[in-house]
N, C-alpha and C positions, 0 to 999 in steps of 0.2 A: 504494500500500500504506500502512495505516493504521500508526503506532506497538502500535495495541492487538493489533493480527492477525501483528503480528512477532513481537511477545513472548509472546502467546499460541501462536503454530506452536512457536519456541523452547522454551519450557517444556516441551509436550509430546514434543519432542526430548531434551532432561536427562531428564524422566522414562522415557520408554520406550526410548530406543536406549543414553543413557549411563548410565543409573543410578541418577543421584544421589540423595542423599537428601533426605527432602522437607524437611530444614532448608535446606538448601544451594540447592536449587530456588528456598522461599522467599527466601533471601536473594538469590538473583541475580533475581528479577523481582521484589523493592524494589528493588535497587540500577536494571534497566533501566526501572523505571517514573521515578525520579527522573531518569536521561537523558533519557528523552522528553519529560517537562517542561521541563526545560531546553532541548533541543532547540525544540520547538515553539514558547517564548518567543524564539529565537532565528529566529524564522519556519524552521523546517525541519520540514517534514510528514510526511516519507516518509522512512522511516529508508534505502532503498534511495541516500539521497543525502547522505548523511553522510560530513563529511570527519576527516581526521586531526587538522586545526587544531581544530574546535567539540570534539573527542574530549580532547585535552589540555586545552583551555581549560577544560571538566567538571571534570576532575580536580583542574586548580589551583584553581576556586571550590569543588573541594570540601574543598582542601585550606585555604585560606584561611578556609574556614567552621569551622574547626576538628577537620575529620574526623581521625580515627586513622589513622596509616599501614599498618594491619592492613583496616582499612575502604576507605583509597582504593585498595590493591592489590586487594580484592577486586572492587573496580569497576570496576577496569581489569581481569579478569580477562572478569564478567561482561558489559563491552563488547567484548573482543576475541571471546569467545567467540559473540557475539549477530551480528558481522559476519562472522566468517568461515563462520559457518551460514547469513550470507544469501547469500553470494558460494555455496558446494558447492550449494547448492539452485537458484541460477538466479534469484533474487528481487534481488541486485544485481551489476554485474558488476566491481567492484573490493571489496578485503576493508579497509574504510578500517581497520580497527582491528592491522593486521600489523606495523608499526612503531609501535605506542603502548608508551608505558612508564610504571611506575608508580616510588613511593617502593618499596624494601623494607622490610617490616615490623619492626619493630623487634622483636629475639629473645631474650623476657626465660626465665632461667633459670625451667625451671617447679617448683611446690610440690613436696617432697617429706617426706615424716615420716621419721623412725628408724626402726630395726627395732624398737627397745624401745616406743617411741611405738604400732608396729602391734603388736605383740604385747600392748600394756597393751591399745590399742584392742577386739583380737577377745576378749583374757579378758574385759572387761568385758560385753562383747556375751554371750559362753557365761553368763555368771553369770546374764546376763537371761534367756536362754533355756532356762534350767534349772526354771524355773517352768511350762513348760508351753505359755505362750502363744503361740501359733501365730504370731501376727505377728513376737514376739521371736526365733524357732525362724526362721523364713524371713529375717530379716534379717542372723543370724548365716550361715546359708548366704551371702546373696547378699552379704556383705562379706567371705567366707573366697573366695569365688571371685573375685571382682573383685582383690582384691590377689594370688590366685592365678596368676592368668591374663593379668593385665592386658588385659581387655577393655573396649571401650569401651559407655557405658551402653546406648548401643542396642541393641546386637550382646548384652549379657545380656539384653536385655527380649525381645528377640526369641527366643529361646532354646527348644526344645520339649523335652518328656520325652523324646524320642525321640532327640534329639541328643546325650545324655548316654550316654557307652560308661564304664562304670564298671569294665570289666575293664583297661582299658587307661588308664584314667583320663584322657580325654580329652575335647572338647567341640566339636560342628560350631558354627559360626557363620558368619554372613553380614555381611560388613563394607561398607567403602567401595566402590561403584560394584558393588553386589551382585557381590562378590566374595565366593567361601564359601572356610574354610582350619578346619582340625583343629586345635585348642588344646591343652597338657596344663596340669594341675593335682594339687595335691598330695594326698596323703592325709587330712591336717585337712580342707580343702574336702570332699571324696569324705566324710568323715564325718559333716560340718553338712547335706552335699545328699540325703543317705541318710536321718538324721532326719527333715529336713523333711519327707521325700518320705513318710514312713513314719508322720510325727505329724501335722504342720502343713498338709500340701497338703490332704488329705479337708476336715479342719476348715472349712478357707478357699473351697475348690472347692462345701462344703455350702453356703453364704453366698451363692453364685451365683443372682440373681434372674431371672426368665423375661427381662429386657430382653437379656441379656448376650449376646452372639455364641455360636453353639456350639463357634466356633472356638476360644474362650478354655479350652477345657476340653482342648487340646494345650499350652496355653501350660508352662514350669517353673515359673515365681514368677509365683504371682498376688496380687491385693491383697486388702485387708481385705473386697475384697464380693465375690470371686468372681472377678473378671476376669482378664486378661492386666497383669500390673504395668507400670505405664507409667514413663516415665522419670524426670517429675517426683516419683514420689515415691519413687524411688531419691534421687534427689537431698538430698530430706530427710532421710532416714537419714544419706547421709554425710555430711552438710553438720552434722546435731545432732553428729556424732559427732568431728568434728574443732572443732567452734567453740573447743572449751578448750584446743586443742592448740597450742604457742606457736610462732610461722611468722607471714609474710606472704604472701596470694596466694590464688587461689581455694580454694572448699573442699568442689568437690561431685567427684563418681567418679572425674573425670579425674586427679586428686590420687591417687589409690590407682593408677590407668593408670600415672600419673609413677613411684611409687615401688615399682611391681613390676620396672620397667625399670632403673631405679637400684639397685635390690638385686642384678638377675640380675647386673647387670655388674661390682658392686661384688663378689659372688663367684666371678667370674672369668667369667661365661658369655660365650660368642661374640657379638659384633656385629651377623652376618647373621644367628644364631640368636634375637636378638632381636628381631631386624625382622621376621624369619617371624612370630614370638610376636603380635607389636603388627600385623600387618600394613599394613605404611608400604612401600608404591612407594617410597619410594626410603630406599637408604642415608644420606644426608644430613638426612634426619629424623630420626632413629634418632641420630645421634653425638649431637647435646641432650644425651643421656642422659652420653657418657664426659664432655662439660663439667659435669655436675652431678658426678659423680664426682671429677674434676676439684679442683671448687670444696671441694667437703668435704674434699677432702685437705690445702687448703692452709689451708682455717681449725681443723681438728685441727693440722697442723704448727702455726702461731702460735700456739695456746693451748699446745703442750706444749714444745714446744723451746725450750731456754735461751738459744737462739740466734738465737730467730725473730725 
């Protein structure tokens, strides 16, 4: 068995039986294509004969090379993952990768703004969209929802007209490991996504040239020509929209994900009702958010206590 015909079977495995999504796909067949190089200068042809030793020794050259320990656990991830689907399938008969272990990732507090910081944010946004322009009109929706709902950027791009229950003010989506889950959002949002829908979407839908899928014409947010809006240029909206805002740390949608989950908790909402929200497998992803809480508590205590 060839390296190319493993991780090719593999791949099509993450895609069709687990799910994943096609970043994370990409990212574990770079990460196993860089194994098989290494492997194969190490004369190993056949991944079916790959041991736990050449598997650690990967990860220390890749850690020596100066990989991110967010990078080399993801590559011990997608080498555990790539051998114990060769072992279930019959292709090898030991799972070399069952005892590998990686660094843990190091777990930095993530971005989050103010409330005042997102409420200056969407007023400014409404100001712009009060002129009419469809793009402005659609971007105010799709930023009243995101910090709404704290969904992730995918999971809004993917989004259909049809998945929006406006009586109930809720939102179907399709998450992690095509997992679908029911969202709520507030009123503001339900008011940006009614506009849009009622001013902006025709406008932009008219825009629509013969190349475009006819599929895009179920999409919710589409972009400036018609289409299904895609994620990068979500990204650009939030990314324009936070650059002046004072913080360190990324500053595209995820940043709004961080601090829809930070607010909820910060006014008292449940834990598990949060995790349902963000749709996080596990509880232990979800707590991030009381240590940012956390954090802000005790730098309000040292700026105001006489005693801090």
């Amino acid at each position: 068995m060839q390296w190319d015909d493993a991780i090719s079977g593999f791949e099509g495995y993450l895609r069709a039986e687990r799910g994943y999504s096609a970043n994370t796909v990409r990212s574990y067949v770079g990460d196993l294509n860089a194994l098989a190089t290494f492997a194969e200068h190490e004369k190993v042809d056949d991944p079916a004969t790959v041991g736990l030793p050449l598997l650690r020794d990967w990860l220390w050259r890749s850690q020596e090379g100066g990989l991110a320990k967010a990078s080399i656990a993801r590559r011990a991830a997608a080498a555990k993952g790539l051998t114990a689907w060769l072992e279930r399938t019959g292709r090898a008969s030991v799972d070399a990768g069952r005892r590998l272990r990686a660094p843990k990732a190091d777990r930095k507090l993530p971005r989050v703004v103010t409330r005042d910081q997102a409420s200056a944010l969407l007023d400014g946004l409404a100001l712009r969209a009060e002129s009419g322009d469809p793009v402005a009109v659609r971007d105010l929706a799709v930023v009243e929802l995101l910090y709404a709902s704290g969904l992730r950027v995918s999971e809004l791009t993917g989004i259909d007209v049809n998945d929006v229950d406006h009586e109930r003010l809720t939102v179907r989506v399709v998450g992690k490991g095509s997992k679908e889950r029911v969202v709520p959002f507030g009123v503001p949002a339900e008011r940006a996504i009614t506009e849009y829908l009622r001013s902006s979407r025709p406008a932009l839908l008219a825009r629509r040239g013969s190349e475009a899928r006819t599929v895009d014409a179920r999409a919710l947010f589409l972009g400036a020509r018609g289409g299904r809006l895609d994620t990068r240029a979500v990204y650009r909206v939030v990314s324009s929209l936070l650059a002046d805002l004072p913080g360190t740390g990324p500053s595209g949608p995820h940043t709004l994900r961080h601090t829809a989950a930070t607010h909820l908790l910060d006014g008292g909402a449940d834990l598990r009702a949060v995790q349902e929200l963000l749709g996080h497998a596990s509880l232990g992803t979800t707590q991030i958010y009381t240590h940012v809480s956390t954090e802000r508590l005790k730098e309000s205590y040292q700026r105001a206590h006489p005693r801090a």
